[in-house]
C-alpha positions in Angstrom: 119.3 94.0 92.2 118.1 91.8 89.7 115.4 93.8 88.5 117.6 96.6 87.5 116.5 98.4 84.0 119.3 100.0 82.0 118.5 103.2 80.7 120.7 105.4 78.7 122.0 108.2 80.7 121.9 112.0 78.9 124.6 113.7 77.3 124.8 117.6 76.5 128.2 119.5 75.0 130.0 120.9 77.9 129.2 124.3 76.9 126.1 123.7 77.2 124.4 126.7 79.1 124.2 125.8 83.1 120.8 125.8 83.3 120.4 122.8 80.5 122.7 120.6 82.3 120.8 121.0 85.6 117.5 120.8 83.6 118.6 117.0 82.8 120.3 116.3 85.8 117.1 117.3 88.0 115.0 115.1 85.7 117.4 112.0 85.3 119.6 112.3 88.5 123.0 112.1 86.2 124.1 113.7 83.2 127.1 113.4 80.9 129.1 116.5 80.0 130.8 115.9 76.2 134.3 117.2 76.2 134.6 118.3 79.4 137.6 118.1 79.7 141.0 118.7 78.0 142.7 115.5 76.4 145.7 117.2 78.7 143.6 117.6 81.5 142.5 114.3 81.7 146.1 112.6 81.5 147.4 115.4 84.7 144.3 113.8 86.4 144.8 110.3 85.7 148.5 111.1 86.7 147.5 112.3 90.2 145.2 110.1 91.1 146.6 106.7 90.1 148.2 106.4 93.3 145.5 106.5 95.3 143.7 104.0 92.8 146.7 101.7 93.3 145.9 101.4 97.0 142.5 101.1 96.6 141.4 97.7 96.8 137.9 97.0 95.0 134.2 96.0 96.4 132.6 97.4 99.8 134.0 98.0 102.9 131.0 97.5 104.8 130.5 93.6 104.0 128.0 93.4 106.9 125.5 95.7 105.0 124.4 93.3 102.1 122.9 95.7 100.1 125.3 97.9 100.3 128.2 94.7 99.3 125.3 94.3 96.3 125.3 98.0 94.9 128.8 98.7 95.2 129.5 95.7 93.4 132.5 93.3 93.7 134.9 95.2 91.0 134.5 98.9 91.4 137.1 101.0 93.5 135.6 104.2 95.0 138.0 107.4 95.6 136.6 110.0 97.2 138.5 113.2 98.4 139.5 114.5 95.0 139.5 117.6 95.5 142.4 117.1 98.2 144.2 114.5 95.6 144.3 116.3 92.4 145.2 119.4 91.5 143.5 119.4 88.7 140.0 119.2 89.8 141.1 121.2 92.3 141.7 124.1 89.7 140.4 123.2 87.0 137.3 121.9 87.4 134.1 124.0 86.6 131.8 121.5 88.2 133.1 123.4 91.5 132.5 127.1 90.4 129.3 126.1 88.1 127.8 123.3 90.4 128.5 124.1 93.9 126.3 126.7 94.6 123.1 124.7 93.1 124.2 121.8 94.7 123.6 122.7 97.6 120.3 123.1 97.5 120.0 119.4 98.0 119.9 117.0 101.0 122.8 114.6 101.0 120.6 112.1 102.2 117.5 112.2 99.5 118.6 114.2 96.8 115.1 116.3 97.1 115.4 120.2 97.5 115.4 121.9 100.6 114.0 124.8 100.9 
């Protein structure tokens, strides 16, 4: 992954209409929502999940796939299942409500709309 360019990745204001957000996110493939979230919001969520990021150990689990070893990278710890872990994204997250239904207009595999 040598060749990798860094580009700077999009940021709107959280309250932001819906439509804007997805407008970036279907033209960049990420997007940065400004004050999402509560300064209390974030420590309840740090709270929950540093338990599970304390068991985590870092890098990729699937050593045998070099690429995969190469894009996770040797440092990063990847938690998935938050929605079972914390409460708060659980119930307070918008992304859920907001999100979800357009979302799922997209393969898991290639990110390209179905349908």
């Amino acid at each position: 992954m040598s060749n990798v360019t860094k580009t700077a990745i999009q940021s709107v204001p959280s309250e932001a209409p819906v439509k804007d957000v997805l407008a970036v996110f279907e033209e960049d493939g990420c997007v940065i929502l400004k004050n999402y979230l509560t300064a209390d919001q974030v420590r309840a969520f740090n709270a929950e999940i540093e338990p599970e990021m304390r068991r985590l150990t870092p890098g990729c689990k699937q050593e045998e796939y070099e690429i995969m070893a190469e894009f996770h990278g040797q440092n990063t710890k990847r938690l998935t299942g938050l929605a079972n872990i914390s409460k708060t994204f659980r119930e307070e997250s918008w992304i859920l409500t907001s999100f979800m239904p357009w979302a799922t207009r997209f393969s898991r595999k290639s990110l390209a709309p179905v349908g």
